[in-house]
N, C-alpha and C positions, 0 to 999 in steps of 0.2 A: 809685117804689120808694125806701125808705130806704136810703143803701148808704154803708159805713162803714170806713173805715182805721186799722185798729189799730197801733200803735207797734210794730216788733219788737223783739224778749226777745230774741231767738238772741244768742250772745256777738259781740262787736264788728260788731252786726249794723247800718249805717247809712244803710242803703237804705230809702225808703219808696216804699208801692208807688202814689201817685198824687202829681200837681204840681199848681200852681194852676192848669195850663192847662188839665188833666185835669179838675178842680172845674167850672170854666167852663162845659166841654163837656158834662159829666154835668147840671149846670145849664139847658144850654140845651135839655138832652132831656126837663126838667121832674121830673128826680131832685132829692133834697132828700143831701146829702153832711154828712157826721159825720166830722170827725179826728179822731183823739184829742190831746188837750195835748202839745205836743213830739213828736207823730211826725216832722216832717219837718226836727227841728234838726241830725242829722247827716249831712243832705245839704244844709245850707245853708238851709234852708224852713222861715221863721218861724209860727207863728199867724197871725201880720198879714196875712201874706202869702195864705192860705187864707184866710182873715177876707175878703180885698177880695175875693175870687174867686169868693165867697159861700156858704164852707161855715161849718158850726156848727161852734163845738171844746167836743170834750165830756171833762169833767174827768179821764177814768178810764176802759182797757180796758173795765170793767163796763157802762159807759155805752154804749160801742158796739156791742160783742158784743148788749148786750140790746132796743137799739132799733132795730138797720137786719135788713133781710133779706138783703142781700148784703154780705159782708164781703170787703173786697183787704186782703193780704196780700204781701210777698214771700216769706219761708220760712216751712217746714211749723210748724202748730199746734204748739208743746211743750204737754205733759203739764198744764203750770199752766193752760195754753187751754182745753182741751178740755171742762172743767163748762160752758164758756159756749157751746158751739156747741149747737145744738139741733136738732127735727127739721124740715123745711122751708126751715132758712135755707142761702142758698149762701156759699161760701167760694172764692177765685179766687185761687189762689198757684202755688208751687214746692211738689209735695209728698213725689213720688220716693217712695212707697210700696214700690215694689221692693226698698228696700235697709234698710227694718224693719217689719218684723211687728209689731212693739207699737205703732206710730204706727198701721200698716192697722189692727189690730184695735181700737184707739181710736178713732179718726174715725170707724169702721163702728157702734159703740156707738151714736154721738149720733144716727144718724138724717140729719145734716147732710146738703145734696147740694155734694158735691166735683168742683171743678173744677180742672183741673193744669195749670199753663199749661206745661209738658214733655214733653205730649203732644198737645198741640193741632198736626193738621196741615193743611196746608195747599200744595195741588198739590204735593204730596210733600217738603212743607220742616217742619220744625220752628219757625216763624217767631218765636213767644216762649222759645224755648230761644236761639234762635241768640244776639243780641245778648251775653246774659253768656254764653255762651260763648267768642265772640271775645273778651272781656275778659277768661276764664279761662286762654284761651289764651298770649296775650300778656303777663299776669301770672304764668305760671308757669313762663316762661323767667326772669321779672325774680326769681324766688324763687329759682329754681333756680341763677342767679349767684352772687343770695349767697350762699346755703348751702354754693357749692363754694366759699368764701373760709376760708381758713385758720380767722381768729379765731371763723366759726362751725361748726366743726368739720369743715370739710372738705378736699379734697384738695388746696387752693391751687393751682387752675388756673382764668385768666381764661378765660372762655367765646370770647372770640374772637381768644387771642392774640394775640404780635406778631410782626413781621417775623424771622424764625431763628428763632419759637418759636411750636411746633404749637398751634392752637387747641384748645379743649376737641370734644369728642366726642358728639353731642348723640342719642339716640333716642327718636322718637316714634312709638309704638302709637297705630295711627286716624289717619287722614286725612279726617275730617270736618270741622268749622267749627275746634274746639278746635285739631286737629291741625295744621290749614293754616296759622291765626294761630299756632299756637308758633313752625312752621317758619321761616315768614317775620319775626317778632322774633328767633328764633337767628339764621337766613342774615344777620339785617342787622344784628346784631353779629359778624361775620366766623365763625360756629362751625361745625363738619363735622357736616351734617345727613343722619341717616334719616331717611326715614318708612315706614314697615310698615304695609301694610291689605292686605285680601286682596281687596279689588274692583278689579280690572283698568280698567275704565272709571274710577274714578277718579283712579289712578295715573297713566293717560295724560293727564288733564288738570292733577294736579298736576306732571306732568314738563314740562308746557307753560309754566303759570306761576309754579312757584317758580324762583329764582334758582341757578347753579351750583354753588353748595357745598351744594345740597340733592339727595338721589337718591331714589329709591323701590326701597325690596324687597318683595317677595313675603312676607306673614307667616304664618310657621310656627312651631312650637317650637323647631323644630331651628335657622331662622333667628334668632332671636331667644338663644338659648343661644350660637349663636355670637357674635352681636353685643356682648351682656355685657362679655365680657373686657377690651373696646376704650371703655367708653362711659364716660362721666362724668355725664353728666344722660340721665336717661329719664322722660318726660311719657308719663303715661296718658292715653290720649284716645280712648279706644274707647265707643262708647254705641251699643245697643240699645233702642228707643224704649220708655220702660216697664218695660222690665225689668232684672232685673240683670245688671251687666258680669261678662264672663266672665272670669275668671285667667289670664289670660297669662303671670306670671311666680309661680313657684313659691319656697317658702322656699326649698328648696336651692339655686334659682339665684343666690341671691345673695351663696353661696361664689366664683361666678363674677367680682363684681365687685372691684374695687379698693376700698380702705379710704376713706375720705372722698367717694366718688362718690355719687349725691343719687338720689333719687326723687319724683316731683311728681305723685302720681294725681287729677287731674283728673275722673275717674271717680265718686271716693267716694261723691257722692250718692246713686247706683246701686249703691254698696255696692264700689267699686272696683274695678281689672283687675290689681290686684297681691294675692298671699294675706296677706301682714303685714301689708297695711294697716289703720287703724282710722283712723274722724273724729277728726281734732282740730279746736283752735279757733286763729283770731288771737291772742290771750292765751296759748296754750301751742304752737305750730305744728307743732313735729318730735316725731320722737323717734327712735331709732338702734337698727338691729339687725343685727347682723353686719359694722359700722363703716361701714352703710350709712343714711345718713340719709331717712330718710323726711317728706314733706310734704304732707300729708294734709286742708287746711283745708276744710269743706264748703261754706264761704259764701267764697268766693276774692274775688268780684267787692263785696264788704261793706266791705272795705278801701278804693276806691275810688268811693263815693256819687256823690259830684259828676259821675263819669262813667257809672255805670251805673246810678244811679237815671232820669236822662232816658233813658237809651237802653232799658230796661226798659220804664216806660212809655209810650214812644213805639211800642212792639210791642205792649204788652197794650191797649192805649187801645180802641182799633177793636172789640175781642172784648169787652172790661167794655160798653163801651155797645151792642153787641148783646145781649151776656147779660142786660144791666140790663132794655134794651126787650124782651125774647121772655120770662126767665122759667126756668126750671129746665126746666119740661115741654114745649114750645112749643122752646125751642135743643136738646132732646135728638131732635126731631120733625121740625125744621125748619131746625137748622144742619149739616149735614155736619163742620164745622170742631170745632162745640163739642160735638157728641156724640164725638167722637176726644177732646176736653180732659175729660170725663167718668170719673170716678176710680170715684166713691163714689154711689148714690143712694138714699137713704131705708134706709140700712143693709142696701143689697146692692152689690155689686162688679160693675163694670160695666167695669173693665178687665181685655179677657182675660190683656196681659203679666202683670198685680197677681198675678190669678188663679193663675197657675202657676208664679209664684214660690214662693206656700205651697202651694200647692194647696189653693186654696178655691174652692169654689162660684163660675162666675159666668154673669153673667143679660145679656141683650142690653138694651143700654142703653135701646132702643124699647120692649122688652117691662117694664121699669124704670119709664118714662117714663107707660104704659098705666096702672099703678097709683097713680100721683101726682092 
């Protein structure tokens, strides 16, 4: 199979979604691999570097898109993409369809077969979501600091205080991967942590291993509304595999909070768990409503390449070269894993979350796979 890594467009996007060892491996499976020019410059990864490892580098997106069957990617196709996908070929990314309708109804146009690596599960784990998660995690305590810093408009409170002086106030919605890494980069800057989820069995294990200035509640509206008043940073980190995140906090709640207190929705890609929120980008990152800053970057983990491009592909590695060897029809038939990672096939919807977000039509991935 031809299989082909396109350079991402997305703004300060600097993640690329294969390494040289990756090339290697794809290599020794008897794949023939296509870079494009400069995808992997800002995470450190020269041509040369892909050159020894024995992929082609091919001048121009156009190049790639046009000549491999499977294209990696890490974020979703934009708009300028989507002439080039076509029907048959696979695509292997972040695509979060959930959280826009014009993206779903785009990708479904081409025909393309989509694979999400956000849905891919495995013994009941999320294994390519998890990685940038934890890095979302722990990156959006470190935004969340500064934004409550005075000069960038916030309440000028150090997140973990000092000695005669109360630390900041920290609450996190979700106790999943996101949630767990916030907590534990707050507690280990000394800060007074929530965490709120409403699964009991998890709670008891993160009451086991988070650190004492971390507690669990019970999340509700009503608990949540009370929490407000107290809190300085609140981290979204609630995810529904596939679909979109539910609103937990309501515009009017956020009469409830202090003036310079922050918002970090981790969520967004999912269309986020706060109602005001909207994607931004690295290049424009906040914006303020009700003297509540909000921080909303969709590509979190973009910011930091050198760390989450390997950790990235050292999740997706295993799954691109199964998908690569079986094939669109053949992993919808014969992987458990990767028919879960199955978004899009031959422009039908094969995810039931996708499905009921807009309520469209959807077809079981097998009976999908029958017509291929």
């Amino acid at each position: 199979m031809k299989i082909g890594v396109a350079r991402e467009i997305k703004n300060n996007e600097n993640r690329v979604a294969l390494t040289p060892a990756g090339v290697d491996r794809l290599k020794a499976e008897g794949h023939e691999v296509w870079i494009e020019r400069s995808a992997g410059l800002g995470s450190g990864l020269s041509d040369e570097a892909f050159q020894k490892a024995g992929a082609q580098i091919a001048p121009d997106a156009a190049a790639v898109w046009k000549n491999c069957d499977l294209i990696l990617k890490v974020k979703e196709p934009l708009e300028s993409e989507w002439p080039h996908m076509r029907p048959q070929q696979v695509v292997f990314t972040y695509f979060h369809l959930a959280a826009d309708r014009k993206l779903t109804d785009g990708v479904l146009k081409t025909g393309a077969h989509c694979f999400a690596y956000e849905t891919l599960e495995h013994n009941g784990t999320l294994p390519l979501l998890t990685p940038m998660s934890e890095v979302a995690g722990r990156m959006a305590i470190q935004a969340g600091a500064k934004y409550l810093e005075a000069p960038a408009g916030g309440s000028g409170i150090l997140l973990g205080g000092v000695p005669g002086v109360r630390p900041a106030k920290v609450l996190i919605l979700g106790g999943g991967v996101v949630g767990t890494q916030a907590a534990r980069m707050a507690a280990g800057l000394g800060a007074d942590v929530t965490v709120m989820d409403i699964n009991l069995d998890r709670m008891r294990y993160l009451d086991e291993i988070l650190p004492a200035n971390c507690r669990t509640v019970y999340s509700t509206p009503h608990a949540i509304r009370e929490a407000l008043p107290e809190t300085d940073l609140v981290v979204g980190a609630v995810l529904i595999p596939g679909a979109v995140a539910p609103k937990l906090i309501r515009r009017d709640d956020l009469k409830l909070m202090r003036k310079g207190s922050v918002l970090v929705d981790v969520a967004i890609d999912q269309g986020g768990c706060i109602e005001t929120v909207r994607p931004t980008t690295h290049a424009d990152p906040i914006f303020v409503i009700d003297g509540v800053t909000h921080y909303c970057v969709a590509n979190m983990p973009g910011a930091v390449p050198r760390t989450s491009t390997w950790a990235l592909t050292n999740a997706t590695l295993p799954w691109t070269v199964r998908l690569a060897r079986l094939g669109a029809k053949r992993a919808l038939l014969e992987s458990k894993e990767l028919e879960t990672a199955a978004n899009c096939i031959g422009g039908k919807l094969v995810c039931k979350a996708v499905a009921d977000s807009f309520a469209l039509p959807f077809v079981e991935p097998r009976d999908a796979a029958a017509k291929l």
